[in-house]
Structures are given as structure tokens and as C-alpha cells.
C-alpha positions in Angstrom: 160.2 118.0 80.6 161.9 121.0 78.9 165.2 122.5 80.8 162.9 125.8 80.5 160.0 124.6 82.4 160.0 125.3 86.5 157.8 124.8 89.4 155.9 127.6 90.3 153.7 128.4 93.6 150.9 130.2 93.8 151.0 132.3 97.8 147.6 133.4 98.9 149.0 136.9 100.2 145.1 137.8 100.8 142.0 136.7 101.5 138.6 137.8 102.1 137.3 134.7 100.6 136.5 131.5 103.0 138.2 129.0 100.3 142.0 130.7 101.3 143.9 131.7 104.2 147.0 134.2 103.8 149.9 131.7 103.3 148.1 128.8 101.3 150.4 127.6 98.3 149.1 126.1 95.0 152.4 124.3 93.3 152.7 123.3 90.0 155.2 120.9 88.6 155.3 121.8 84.7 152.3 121.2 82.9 150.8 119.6 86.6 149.0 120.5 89.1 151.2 119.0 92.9 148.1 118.0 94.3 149.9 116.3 97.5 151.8 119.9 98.3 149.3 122.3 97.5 145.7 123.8 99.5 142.8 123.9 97.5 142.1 126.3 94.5 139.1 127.2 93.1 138.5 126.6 89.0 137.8 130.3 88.9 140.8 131.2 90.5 142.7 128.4 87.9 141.0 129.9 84.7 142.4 133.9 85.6 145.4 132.4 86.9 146.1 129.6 84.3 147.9 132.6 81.6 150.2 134.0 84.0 151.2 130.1 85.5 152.4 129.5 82.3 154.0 132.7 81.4 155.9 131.8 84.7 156.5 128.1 84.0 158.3 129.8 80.7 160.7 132.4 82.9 158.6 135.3 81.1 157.3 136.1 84.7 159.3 136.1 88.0 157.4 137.2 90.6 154.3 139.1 90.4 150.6 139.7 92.4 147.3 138.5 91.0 144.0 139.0 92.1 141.2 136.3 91.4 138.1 138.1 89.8 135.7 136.0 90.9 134.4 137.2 94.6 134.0 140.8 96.0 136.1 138.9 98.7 139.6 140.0 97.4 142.2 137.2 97.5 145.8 138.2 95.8 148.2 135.1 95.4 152.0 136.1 94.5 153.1 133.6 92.0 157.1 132.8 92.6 159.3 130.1 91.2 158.8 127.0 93.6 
């Protein structure tokens, strides 16, 4: 992988939505989804998130709040560097 890639986490900061609990973490290794060190997440959540996990994978983000649009359950993650 590229010296530029990182791991980056997705934290579930909130959630109204059964699927999440305040304090799950989606991790992803590059291009790959860390399936042994990460909760569940939902392919709507992945779609709306997908742009920004890049961006971040890239060092264009940092550390910023997202909401999925899916649910009138609101669930922000905070994506970080892993």
C-alpha cells in the first residue's frame, strides 16, 4: 500500500438507531474493510460514508462528524485516523 494510505475508524458518537451503540468502531485498513476489529455497519451508512473514508484514507480529512442519512434515528460517527 501507498506511504499515503492510513487506517481510519469510524466512532458511533450517536445513535438513535438499534444497528449502533455510542462507542462502536468501523476500521478500515486502506482500501479494506477490518472485519475482525470492527461492529457492524449498515450499506447505507457505507454508501454516505464511503467519500469521506477515502478523503480520510488520503490525509485530506482529519477528523470530522458525519451523520448517516438513512433513519430519522440520528446516528453521527466521528471518523479519526485509526
Amino acid at each position: 500500500m501507498d506511504d499515503i494510505e492510513q487506517k481510519i475508524k469510524l466512532v458511533v458518537e450517536v445513535s438513535g438507531c438499534p444497528c449502533y451503540a455510542p462507542g462502536d468502531e468501523v476500521i478500515f485498513d486502506g482500501p479494506l474493510l477490518d472485519k475482525d476489529n470492527s461492529g457492524n455497519f449498515c450499506m447505507m451508512a457505507l454508501s454516505a460514508m464511503f467519500p469521506f473514508v477515502y478523503a480520510a484514507r488520503k490525509g485530506v480529512i482529519t477528523d470530522a462528524p458525519l451523520q448517516c442519512p438513512d433513519c430519522e434515528e440520528k446516528v453521527v460517527f466521528r471518523i479519526k485516523k485509526a
